[in-house]
N, C-alpha and C positions, 0 to 999 in steps of 0.2 A: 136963352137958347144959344146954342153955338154956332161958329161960322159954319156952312157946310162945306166942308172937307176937300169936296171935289173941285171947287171953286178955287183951292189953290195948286191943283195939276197945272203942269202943262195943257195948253187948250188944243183938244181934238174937237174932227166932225162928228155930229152929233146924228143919232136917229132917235125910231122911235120903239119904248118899250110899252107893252100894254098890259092887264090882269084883268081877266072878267070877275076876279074877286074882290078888288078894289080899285075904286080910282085915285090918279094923283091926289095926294093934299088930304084923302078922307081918313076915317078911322079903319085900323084894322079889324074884322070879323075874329069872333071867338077861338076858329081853326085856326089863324095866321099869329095867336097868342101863348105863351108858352103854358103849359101842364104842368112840366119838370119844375118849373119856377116857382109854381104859385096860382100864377095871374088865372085862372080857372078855364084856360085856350086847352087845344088840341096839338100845340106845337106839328100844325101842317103848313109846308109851304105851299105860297098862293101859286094857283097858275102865270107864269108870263110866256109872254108872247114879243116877238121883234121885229122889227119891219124898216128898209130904209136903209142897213149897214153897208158898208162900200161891199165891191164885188169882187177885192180881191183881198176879203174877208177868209182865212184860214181856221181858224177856231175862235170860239168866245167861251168867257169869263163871266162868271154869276157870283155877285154878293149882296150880303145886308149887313149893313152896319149902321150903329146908333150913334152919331152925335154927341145926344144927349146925355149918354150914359157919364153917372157921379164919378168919371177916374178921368187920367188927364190925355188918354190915349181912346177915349169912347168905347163900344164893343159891337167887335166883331159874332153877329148868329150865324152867318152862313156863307160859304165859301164852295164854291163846284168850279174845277178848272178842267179844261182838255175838252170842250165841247165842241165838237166836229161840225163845222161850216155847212152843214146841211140841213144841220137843226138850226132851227128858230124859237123852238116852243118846250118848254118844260112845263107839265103835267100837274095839279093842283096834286100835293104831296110825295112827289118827288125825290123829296130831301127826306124824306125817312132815312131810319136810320140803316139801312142795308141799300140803299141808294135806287132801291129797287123797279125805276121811274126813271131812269138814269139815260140817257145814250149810252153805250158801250163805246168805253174811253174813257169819259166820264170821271173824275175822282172827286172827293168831297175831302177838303181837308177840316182839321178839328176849327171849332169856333174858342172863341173866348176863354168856355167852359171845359174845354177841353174834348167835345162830344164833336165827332166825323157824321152832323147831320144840321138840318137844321133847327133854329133854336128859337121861337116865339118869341115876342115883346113880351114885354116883364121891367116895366120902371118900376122903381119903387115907390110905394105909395106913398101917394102926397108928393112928388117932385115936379106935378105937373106934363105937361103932353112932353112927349118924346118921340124923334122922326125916324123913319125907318126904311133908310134910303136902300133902295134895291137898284143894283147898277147891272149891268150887263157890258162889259168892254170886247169889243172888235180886233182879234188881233191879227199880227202878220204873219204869224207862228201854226204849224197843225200843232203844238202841242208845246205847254211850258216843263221843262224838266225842274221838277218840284217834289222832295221827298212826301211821302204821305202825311208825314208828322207836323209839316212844317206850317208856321203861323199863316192867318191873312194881311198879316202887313208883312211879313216877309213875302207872299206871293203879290204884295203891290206893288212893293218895290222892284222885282222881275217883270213886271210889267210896263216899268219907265223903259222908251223907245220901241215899245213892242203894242203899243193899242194905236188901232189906226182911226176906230170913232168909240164914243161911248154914248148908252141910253142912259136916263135914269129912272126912276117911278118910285114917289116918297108915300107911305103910309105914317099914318098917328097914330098914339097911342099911350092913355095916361090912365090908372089908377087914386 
């Protein structure tokens, strides 16, 4: 298994992120697994929920990405930037592919795959469990200026000196 990622940020304050569709550490549900892939899921994002974030919180930032995935840069499923400080809560599927669950404001940039939605677990079989770490970051920004096209590591990197706390909430998931 791989370091987790986040562990080598800069250290912010933390709060807390929840899903009544999974908890930290466990597996993810059929829906929270990809279609498009394979893995025989519904590629639907889980609900989260957040609670805790400082209060001079301007917008937050939602992603998942794998660790564990076989390249030397892990993969990016999901990426929503521009979420308005008044939400806390995104919708169990949400990240459809028309965002249609969205705040207004809201953008979903492409994952990995290249698809502006979210993208189920999908290791490959036989690699063993793979983490699917869902972060949610606090920022100091109402908004990051970020073309629509543009990667999720190009929007992490516009996030160095711009997150003031981060959640996290890690699912499994192995084939």
């Amino acid at each position: 298994m791989n370091p987790n990622p986040y562990d080598t940020l800069a250290p912010v304050a933390s709060f807390i992120l929840a899903s009544t569709d999974f908890r930290d550490g466990a597996k993810l549900a059929l829906p929270q697994v990809s279609g498009i892939f394979g893995a025989g899921g519904e590629d639907r994002s889980p609900e989260l929920s957040w609670t805790g974030f400082p209060p001079e919180t301007k917008s937050f930032v939602v992603t998942m990405f794998d660790p564990d995935a076989p390249t030397v840069s892990g993969f990016w499923h999901w990426a929503v930037v521009n979420i308005p400080a008044n939400v806390n809560r995104l919708s169990a599927g949400a990240g459809d592919e028309a965002g249609s669950s969205l705040p207004s404001g809201a953008l979903q940039l492409p994952n990995d795959a290249r698809m502006a939605r979210y993208l189920g677990a999908a290791p490959p079989h036989g690699h063993g469990p793979h983490r699917y770490i869902f972060c949610v970051n606090a920022l100091d920004v109402e908004a990051i200026a970020i073309d629509k096209g543009a990667t999720p590591a190009f929007l992490m990197a516009n996030l160095f000196g711009r997150t003031l706390a981060r959640a996290l909430l890690t699912g499994q998931y192995e084939r």
